[in-house]
TORVEXVO-336973 format. One line per 5 residues: number of its first residue (from 1); their letters; for each residue x, y, z of N, C-alpha, C. Coordinates in nm, 2 decimals. Example, Ala and Ser with C-alpha at 12.3 -4.5 7.8 and 13.67 -1.06 7.14 Angstrom:
2
1> as> 1.32,-0.57,0.78,1.23,-0.45,0.78,1.32,-0.33,0.78 | 1.28,-0.22,0.71,1.37,-0.11,0.71,1.29,0.00,0.79
//
This chain:
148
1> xxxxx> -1.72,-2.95,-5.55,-1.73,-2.82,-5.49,-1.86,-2.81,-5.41 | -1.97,-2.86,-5.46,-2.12,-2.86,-5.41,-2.14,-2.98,-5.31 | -2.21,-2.99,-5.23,-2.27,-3.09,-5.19,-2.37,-3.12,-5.21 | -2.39,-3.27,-5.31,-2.50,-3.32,-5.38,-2.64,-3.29,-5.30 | -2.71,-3.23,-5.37,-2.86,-3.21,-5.29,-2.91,-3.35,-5.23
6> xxxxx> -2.96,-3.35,-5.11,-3.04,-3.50,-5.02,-3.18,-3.38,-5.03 | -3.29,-3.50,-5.04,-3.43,-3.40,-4.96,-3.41,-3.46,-4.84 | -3.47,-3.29,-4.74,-3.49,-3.29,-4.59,-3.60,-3.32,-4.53 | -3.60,-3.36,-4.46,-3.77,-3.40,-4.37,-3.82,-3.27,-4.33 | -3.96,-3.27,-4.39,-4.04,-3.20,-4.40,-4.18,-3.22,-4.28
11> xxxxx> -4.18,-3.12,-4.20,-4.26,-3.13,-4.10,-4.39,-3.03,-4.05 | -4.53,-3.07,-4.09,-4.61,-2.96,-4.06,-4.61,-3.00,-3.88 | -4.61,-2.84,-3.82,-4.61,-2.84,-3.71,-4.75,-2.75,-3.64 | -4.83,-2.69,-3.70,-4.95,-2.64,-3.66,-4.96,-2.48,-3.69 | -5.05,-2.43,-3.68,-5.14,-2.31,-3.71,-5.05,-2.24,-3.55
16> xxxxx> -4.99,-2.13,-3.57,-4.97,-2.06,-3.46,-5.04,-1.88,-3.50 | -5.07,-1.86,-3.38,-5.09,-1.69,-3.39,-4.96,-1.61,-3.35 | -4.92,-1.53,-3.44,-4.82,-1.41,-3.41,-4.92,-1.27,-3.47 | -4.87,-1.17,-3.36,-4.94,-1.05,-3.42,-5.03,-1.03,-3.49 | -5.14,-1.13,-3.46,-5.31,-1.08,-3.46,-5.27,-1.18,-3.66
21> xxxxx> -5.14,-1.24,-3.69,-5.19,-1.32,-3.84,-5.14,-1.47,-3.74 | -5.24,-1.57,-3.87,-5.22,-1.71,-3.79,-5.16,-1.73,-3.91 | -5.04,-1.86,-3.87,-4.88,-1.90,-3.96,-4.92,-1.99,-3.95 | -4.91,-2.09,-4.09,-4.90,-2.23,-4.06,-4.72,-2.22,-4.03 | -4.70,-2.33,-3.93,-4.58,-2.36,-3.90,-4.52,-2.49,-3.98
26> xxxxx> -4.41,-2.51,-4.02,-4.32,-2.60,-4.09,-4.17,-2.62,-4.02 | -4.16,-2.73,-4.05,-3.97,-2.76,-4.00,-3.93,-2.87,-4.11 | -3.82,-2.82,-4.11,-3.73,-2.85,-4.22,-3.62,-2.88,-4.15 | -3.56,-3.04,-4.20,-3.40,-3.03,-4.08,-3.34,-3.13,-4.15 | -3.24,-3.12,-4.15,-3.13,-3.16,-4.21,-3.06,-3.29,-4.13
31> xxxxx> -3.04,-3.41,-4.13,-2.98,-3.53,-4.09,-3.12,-3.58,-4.04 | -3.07,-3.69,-3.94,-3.16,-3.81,-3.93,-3.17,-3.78,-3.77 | -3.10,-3.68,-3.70,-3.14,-3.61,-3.53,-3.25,-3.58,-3.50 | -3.30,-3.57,-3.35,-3.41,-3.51,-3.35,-3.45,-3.34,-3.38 | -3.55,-3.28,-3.45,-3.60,-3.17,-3.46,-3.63,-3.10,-3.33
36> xxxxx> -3.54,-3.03,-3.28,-3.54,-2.94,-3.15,-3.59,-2.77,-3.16 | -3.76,-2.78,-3.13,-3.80,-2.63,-3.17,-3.75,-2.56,-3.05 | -3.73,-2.60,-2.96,-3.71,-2.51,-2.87,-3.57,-2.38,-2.91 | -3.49,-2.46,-3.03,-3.40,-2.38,-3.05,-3.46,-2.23,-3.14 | -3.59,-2.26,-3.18,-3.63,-2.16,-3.25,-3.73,-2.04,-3.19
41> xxxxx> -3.73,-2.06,-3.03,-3.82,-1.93,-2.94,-3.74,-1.83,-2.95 | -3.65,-1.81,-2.98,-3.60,-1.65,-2.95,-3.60,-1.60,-3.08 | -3.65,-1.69,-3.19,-3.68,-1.62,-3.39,-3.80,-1.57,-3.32 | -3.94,-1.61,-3.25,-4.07,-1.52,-3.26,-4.08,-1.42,-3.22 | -4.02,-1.36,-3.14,-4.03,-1.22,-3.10,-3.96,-1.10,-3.23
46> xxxxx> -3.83,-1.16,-3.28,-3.84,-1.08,-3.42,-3.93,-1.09,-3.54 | -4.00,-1.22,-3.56,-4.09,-1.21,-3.63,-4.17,-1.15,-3.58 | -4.25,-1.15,-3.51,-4.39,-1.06,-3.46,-4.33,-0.92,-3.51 | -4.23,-0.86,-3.44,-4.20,-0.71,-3.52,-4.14,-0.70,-3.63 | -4.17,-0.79,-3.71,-4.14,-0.77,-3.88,-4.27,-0.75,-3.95
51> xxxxx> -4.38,-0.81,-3.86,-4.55,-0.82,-3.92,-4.57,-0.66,-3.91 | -4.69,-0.64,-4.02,-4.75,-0.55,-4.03,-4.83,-0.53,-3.93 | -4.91,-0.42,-3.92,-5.03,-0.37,-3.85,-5.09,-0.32,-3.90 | -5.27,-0.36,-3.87,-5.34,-0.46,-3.84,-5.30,-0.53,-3.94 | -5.26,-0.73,-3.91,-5.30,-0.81,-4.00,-5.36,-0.82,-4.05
56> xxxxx> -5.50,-0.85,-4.09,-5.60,-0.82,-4.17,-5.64,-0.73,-4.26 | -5.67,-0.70,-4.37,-5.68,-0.55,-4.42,-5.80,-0.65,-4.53 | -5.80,-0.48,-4.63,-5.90,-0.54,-4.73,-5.80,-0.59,-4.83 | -5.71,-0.58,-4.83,-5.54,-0.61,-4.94,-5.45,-0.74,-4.85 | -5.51,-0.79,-4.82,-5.41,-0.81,-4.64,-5.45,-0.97,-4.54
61> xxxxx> -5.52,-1.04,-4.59,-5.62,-1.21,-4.50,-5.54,-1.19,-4.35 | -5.41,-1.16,-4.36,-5.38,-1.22,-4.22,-5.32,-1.34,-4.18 | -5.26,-1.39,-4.31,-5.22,-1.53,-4.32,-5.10,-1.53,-4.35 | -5.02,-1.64,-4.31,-4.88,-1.64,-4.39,-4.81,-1.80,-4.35 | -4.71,-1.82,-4.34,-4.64,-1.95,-4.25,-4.51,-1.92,-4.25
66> xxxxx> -4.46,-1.98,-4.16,-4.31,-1.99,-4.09,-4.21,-2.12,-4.17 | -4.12,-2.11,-4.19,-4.04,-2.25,-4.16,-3.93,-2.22,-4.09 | -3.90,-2.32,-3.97,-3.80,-2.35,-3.92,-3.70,-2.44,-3.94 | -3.58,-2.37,-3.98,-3.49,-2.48,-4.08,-3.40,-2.52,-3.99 | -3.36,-2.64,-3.94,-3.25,-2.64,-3.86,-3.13,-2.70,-3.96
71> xxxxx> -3.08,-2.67,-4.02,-2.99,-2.70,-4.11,-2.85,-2.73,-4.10 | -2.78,-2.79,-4.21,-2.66,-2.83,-4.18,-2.56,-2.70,-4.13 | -2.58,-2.59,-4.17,-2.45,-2.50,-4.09,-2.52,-2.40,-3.99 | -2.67,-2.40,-3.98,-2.71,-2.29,-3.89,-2.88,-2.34,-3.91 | -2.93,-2.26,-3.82,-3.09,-2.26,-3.81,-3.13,-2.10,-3.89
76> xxxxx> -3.24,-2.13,-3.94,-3.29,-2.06,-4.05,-3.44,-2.04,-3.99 | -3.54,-1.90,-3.93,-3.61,-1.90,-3.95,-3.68,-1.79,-4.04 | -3.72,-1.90,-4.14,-3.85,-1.82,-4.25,-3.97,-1.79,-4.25 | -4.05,-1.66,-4.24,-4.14,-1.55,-4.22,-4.12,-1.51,-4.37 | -4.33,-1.56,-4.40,-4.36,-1.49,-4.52,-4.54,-1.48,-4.47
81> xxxxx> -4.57,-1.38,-4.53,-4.69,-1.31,-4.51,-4.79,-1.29,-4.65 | -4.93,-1.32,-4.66,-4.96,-1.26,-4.77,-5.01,-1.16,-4.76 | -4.98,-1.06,-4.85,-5.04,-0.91,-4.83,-5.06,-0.87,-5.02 | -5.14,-0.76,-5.02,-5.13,-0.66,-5.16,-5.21,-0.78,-5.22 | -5.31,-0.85,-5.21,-5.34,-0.98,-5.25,-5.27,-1.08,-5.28
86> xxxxx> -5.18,-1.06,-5.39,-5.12,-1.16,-5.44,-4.97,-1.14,-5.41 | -4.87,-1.09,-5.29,-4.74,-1.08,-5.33,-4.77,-1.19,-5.14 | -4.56,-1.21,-5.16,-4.55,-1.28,-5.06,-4.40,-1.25,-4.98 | -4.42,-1.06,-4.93,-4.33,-1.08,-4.77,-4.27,-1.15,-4.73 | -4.15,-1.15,-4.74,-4.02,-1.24,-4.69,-3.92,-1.21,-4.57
91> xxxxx> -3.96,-1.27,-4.47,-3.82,-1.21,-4.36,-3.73,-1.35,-4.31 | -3.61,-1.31,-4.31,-3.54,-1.44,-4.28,-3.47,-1.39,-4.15 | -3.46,-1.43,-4.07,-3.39,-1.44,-3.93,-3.28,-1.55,-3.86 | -3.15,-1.55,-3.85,-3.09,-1.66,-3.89,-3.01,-1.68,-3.71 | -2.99,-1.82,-3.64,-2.92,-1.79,-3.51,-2.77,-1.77,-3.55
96> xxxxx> -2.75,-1.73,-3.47,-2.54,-1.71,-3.48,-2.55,-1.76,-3.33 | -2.35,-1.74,-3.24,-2.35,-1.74,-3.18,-2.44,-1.64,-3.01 | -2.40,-1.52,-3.08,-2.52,-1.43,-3.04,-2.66,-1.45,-3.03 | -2.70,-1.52,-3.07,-2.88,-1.54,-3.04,-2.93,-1.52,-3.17 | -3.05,-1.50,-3.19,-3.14,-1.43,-3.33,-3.11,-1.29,-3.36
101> xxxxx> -3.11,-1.28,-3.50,-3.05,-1.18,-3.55,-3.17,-1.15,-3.69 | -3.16,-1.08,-3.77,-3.26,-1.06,-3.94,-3.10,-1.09,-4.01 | -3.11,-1.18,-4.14,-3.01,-1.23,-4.20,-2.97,-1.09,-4.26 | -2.82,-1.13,-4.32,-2.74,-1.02,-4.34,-2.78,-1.04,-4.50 | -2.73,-0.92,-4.61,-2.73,-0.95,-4.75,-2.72,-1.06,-4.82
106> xxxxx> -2.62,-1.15,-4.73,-2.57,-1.25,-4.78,-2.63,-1.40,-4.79 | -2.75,-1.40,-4.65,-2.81,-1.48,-4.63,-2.96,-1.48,-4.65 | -3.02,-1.58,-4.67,-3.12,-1.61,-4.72,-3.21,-1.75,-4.73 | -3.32,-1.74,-4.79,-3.39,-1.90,-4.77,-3.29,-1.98,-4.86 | -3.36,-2.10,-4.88,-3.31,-2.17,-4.97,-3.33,-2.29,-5.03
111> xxxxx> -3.28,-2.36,-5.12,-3.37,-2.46,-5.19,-3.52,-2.54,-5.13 | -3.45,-2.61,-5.03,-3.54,-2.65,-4.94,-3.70,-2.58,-4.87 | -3.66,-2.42,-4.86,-3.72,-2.37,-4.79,-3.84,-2.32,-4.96 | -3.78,-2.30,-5.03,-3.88,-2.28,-5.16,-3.98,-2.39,-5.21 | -3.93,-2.50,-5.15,-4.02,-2.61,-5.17,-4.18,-2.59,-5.11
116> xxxxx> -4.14,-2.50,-4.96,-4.21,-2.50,-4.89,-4.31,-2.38,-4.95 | -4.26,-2.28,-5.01,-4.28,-2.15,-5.07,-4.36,-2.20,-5.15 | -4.34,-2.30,-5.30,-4.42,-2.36,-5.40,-4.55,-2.40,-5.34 | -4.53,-2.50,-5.25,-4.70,-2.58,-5.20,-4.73,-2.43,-5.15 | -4.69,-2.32,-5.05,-4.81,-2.26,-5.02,-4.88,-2.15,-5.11
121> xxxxx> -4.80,-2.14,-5.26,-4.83,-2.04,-5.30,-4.95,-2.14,-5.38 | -4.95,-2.27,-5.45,-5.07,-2.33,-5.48,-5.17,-2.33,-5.41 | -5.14,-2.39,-5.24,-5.28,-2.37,-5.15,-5.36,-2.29,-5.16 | -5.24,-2.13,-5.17,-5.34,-2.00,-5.14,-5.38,-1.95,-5.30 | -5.33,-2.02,-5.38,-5.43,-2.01,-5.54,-5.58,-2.01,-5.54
126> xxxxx> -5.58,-2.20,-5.43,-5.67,-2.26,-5.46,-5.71,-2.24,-5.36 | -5.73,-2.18,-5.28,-5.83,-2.15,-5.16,-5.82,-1.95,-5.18 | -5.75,-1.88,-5.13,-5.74,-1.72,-5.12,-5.81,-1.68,-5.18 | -5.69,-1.70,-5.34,-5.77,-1.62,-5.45,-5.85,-1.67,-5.54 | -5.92,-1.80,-5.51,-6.02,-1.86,-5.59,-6.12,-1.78,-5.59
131> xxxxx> -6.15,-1.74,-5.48,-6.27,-1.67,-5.49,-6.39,-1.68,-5.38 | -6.34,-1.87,-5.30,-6.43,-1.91,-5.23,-6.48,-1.83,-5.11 | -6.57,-1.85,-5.07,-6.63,-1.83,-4.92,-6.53,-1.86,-4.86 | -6.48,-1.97,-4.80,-6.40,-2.02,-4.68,-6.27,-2.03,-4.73 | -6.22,-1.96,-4.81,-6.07,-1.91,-4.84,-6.02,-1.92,-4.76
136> xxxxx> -5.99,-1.84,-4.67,-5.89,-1.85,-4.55,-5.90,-1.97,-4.45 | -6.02,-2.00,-4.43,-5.98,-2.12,-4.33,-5.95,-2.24,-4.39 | -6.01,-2.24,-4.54,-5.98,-2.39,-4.62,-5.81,-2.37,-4.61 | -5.72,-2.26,-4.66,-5.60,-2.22,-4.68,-5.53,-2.26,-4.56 | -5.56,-2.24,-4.41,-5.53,-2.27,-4.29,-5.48,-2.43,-4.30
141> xxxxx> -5.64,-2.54,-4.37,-5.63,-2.64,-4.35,-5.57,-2.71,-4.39 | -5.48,-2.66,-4.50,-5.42,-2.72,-4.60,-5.28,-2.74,-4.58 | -5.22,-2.87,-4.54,-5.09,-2.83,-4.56,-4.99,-2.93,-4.61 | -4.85,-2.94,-4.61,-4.74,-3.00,-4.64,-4.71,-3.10,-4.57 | -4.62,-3.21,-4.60,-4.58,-3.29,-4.51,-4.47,-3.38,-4.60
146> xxx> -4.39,-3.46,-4.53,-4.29,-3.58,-4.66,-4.15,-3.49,-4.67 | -4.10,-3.46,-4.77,-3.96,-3.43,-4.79,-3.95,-3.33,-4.90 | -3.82,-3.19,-4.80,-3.84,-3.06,-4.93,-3.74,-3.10,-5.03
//
């Protein structure tokens, strides 16, 4: 009934700015083809109007990351933010025929993409809310790479 889980190649792709927060960027993709981001420019303009305003707050760093899933039945992009200190904002935006869309009830991240969820919620443990001075930029510097 299932199809046996394979891990996907896991790809850090850089620190991008959307709406005044910087995202580490990730891609996630499914077979052995090449990772084509170009399919994922028409997710950033719904993400940017899913972000809050001002990014920054005293509740609020400004940080968060993307993953771009290109996956076996569709492209998945994942938008999560950290805000309220410790919680973690979730928007999922999925392509169809039609272009980019915000997923329906039915859709959502997924195994792979929580892999990605896990490492960053340790990063921002060990850098955010540790306490440090350079929280945020050590948090920036930190990232994923290998198979979700």
């Amino acid at each position: 009934m299932f199809e046996p889980y394979q891990p996907r190649r896991l790809t850090f792709l850089g620190v991008e700015s959307i709406a005044d927060f910087r995202v580490k960027v990730y891609s996630i993709q499914f077979g052995n083809g090449p990772f084509d981001r170009e399919r994922f420019a028409g997710a950033w303009k719904l993400a940017a109007s899913a972000l809050p305003s001002p990014a920054a707050t005293a509740v609020r760093p400004g940080v968060g990351f993307a993953i771009l899933h290109q996956g076996r039945t569709g492209d998945y992009f994942v938008l999560c933010y950290w805000d309220n200190e410790n919680e973690l904002p979730t928007r999922v935006f999925v392509r169809d025929s039609n272009g980019w869309r915000p997923a329906s009830d039915a859709e959502s991240f997924c195994v792979w993409d929580l892999h990605v969820m896990w490492g960053e919620r340790e990063r921002y443990i060990a850098t955010v809310l540790s306490g440090r001075n350079d929280g945020v930029p050590s948090y920036l510097a930190e990232f994923m790479e290998g198979f979700a």
